[in-house]
C-alpha positions, 0 to 999 in steps of 0.5 A, a space after each residue: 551672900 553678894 556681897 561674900 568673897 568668893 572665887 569662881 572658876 570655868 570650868 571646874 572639872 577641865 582636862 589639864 591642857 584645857 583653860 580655866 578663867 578665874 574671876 573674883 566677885 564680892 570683894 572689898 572695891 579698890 582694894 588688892 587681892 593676892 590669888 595663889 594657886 597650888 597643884 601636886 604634879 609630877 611629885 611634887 608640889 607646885 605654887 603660883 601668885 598674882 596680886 590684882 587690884 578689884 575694881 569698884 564693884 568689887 571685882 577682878 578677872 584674871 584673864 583681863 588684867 595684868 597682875 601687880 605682882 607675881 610669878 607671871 607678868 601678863 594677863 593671863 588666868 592660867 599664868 597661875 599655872 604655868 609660871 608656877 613655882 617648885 615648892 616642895 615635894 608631894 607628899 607620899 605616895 608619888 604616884 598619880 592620885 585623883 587629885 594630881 593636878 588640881 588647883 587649890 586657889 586661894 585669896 588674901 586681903 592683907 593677910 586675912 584668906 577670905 575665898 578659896 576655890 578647886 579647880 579638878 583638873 582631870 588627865 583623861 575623860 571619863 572612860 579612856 582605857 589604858 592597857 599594856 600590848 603583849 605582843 611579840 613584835 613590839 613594846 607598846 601602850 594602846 590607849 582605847 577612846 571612851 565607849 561610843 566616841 567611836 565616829 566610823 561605824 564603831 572605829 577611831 581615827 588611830 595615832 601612832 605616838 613616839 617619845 624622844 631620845 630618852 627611850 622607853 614609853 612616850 608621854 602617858 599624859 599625851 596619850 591619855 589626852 589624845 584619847 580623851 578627843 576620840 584618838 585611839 593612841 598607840 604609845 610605842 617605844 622603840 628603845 630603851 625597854 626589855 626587848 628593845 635596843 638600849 641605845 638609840 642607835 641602828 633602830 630598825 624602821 620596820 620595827 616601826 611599821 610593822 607596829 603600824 599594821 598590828 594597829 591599823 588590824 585592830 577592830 576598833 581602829 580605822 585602818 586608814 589615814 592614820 597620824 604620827 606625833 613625835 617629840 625631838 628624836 622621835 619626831 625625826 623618826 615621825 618622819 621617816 616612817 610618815 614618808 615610807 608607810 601609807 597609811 600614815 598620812 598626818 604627821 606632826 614634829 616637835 623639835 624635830 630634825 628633817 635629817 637623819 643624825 647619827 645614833 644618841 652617841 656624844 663622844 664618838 660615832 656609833 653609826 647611824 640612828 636608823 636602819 632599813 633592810 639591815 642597812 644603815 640610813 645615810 647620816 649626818 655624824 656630830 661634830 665635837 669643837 675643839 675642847 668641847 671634852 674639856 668643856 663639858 666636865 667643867 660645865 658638869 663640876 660646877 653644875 652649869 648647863 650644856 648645849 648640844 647644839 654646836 655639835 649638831 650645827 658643826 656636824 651639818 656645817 662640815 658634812 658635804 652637799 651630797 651627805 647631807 642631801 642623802 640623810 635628809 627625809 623626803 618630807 614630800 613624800 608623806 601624802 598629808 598634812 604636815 605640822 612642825 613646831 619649833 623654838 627659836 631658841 633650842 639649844 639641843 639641836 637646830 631643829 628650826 633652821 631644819 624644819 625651814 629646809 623641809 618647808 622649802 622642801 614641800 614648796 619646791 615640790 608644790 606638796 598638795 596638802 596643808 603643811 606649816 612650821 609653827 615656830 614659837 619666839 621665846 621656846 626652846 627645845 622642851 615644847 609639850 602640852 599645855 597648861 603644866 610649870 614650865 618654870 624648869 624646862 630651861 634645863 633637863 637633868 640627866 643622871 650620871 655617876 657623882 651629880 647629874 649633867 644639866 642639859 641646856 634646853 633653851 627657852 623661858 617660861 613665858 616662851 614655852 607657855 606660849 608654844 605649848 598653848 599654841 602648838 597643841 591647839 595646831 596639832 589638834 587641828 592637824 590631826 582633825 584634817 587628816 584624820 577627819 577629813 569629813 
């Protein structure tokens, strides 16, 4: 029996933004093993590879050593994952099943299998409910922690979670995983459903706060400090609503702006993204380059990807002192930690040079709780939860008559590996020390 080939794997039943070390034993010694991961995700069926040699002894472990080839190029277990490539489609039905995310490894000597292995990678822990909110007021998800997580006398710490410029529900996959660590999750949309504006323009922050409040009034939520997590345009409204709402007093950005832009309008200038008491709030409009009309349709016919980033940066470099001063959040103002994570390569908007004016900002206010701009070399604008492919993220499709519109994100896969890794364990933590404190 020692001296079978054999895969094992820690831990075997993980969350998916949790590590698993792969390690082989019972090998031939000194020979080359070729380990493929396969994973049905997001419908779609993905692979990753990496060759090791084993050592004498007849082993290999794939956190330690540098793969001879592969899809990835470090040593790293989880490589398996995130370098993992498109391969085809899942088989129908695409929607979620219990084995969605699973990986099935396999090892080849020569071209003999001679190991394989599962690893049951797992959305949400065992008891996380999810149920749609029929409220009047608002268009939400309220994700429920399992029974008896509860640490306050039967409440849970409460997050408000809020998706970017793509409208509709957040992330189901964030929800569930915050969830999963004793968070209760309110998923709120704010655009982009029935009910709703369909266009993110002029949204009302108080539709936002009084989303707050219903939350904070139910049984199972402690009221108060409560967090906010938000990717991109929905990190920029994190940060207004942190900055008026006292109850929310942890916030956490990803790819944010620290000023408010207007409404999701390329061609022309709808007016601003946000309003308050029927007002707009003061804004900074884009600014389109010369030809950048003319420049989009070509990039479109041959099917290259955009950036939107100059006409944010042209925006923000023609705007006045004064307008810009206006439209930008008072960060400062929020009343706890504070966590932004950027790339230094997004090519959406320059979310890194706004989230290094916020930290000055709080510097120069001598802000007295914990505040941090995690910034991610190699990262571009589609930073999310760990341990996913992220060998697509460089571009987002955006369906429009004929062909889609590629949009350049930025990034490479090994960079957004690394920032997912990393500003998931900090959003942890920062949701830990505002909403833990004890």
């Amino acid at each position: 029996m020692g001296d079978t080939p054999r895969i094992a794997v820690d831990p075997v039943r993980p969350l998916v933004d949790e590590r698993f070390a792969v390690r082989l034993a019972g090998f031939p010694p000194k020979r080359c093993v070729t380990v493929r991961a396969r994973m049905p995700l997001d419908g779609a069926l993905w692979e990753g590879r990496a060759t090791v040699r084993t050592d004498a002894a007849g082993t290999a472990d794939l956190d330690a050593q540098r793969p001879l080839t592969g899809t990835y190029g470090q040593a790293d277990a989880m490589g398996l994952v995130w370098s993992a490539e498109r391969v085809g489609a899942r088989p129908a039905p695409r929607e979620r099943t219990r084995t969605d995310g699973n990986v099935s490894l396999t090892a080849t000597v020569g071209d003999r299998r001679v190991a394989s292995a599962t690893v049951e990678r797992r959305f949400q822990r065992e008891g996380v409910t999810v149920e749609r909110v029929e409220h009047p007021d608002h268009v939400a998800r309220l994700y429920d922690p399992p029974a008896g997580s509860a640490d306050d006398g039967g409440r849970h710490p409460g997050v408000l979670l809020l998706g970017g410029s793509s409208g509709g529900f957040p992330s189901r996959r964030v929800a569930s995983l915050l969830a999963s660590r004793g968070y209760a999750v309110l998923a709120l949309a704010y655009f982009g459903r029935s009910d709703l504006p369909s266009e993110l323009v002029e949204v009302p922050l108080e539709y936002v706060e009084r989303a707050v409040e219903w939350f904070a009034g139910r049984e199972r939520v402690r009221p108060e400090p409560l967090g906010v997590v938000g990717w991109s345009r929905g990190g920029e409204l994190a940060l207004h609503v942190a900055s008026r709402c006292d109850r929310l007093r942890t916030a956490v950005g990803y790819a944010p702006s620290t000023v408010t832009f207007q409404g999701n309008e390329l061609l022309r200038d709808p007016g601003s993204a946000w309003t308050v008491d029927g007002e707009s709030l003061p804004f900074v409009p884009l600014a389109r380059p010369p030809g950048f009309r003319g420049r989009a349709v070509a990039r479109w016919l041959r099917g290259r990807p955009l950036s939107l980033r100059p006409l944010f940066e042209r925006g923000l470099n023609r705007a006045s002192e004064a307008r810009v001063r206006a439209a930008t959040i008072p960060v400062e103002e929020i009343g706890g930690p504070i966590l932004l994570v950027t790339g230094d390569d997004d090519r959406v908007w320059p979310a890194e040079r706004l989230a290094t004016r916020a930290m000055a900002r709080l510097d120069e206010s001598e802000y007295p709780h914990s505040y941090e701009h995690l910034r991610v070399p190699g990262a571009g604008h589609d930073i999310k939860v760990p341990y996913h492919p992220t060998t697509e993220r460089a571009t987002r499709p955006v369906p429009i008559p004929g062909r889609p519109l590629a949009l350049d994100m930025g990034g490479t896969p090994a960079g957004y590996a690394r920032a997912d890794a990393a500003a998931w364990e900090r959003t942890l933590a920062t949701l830990d020390r505002g909403l833990r404190p004890d």
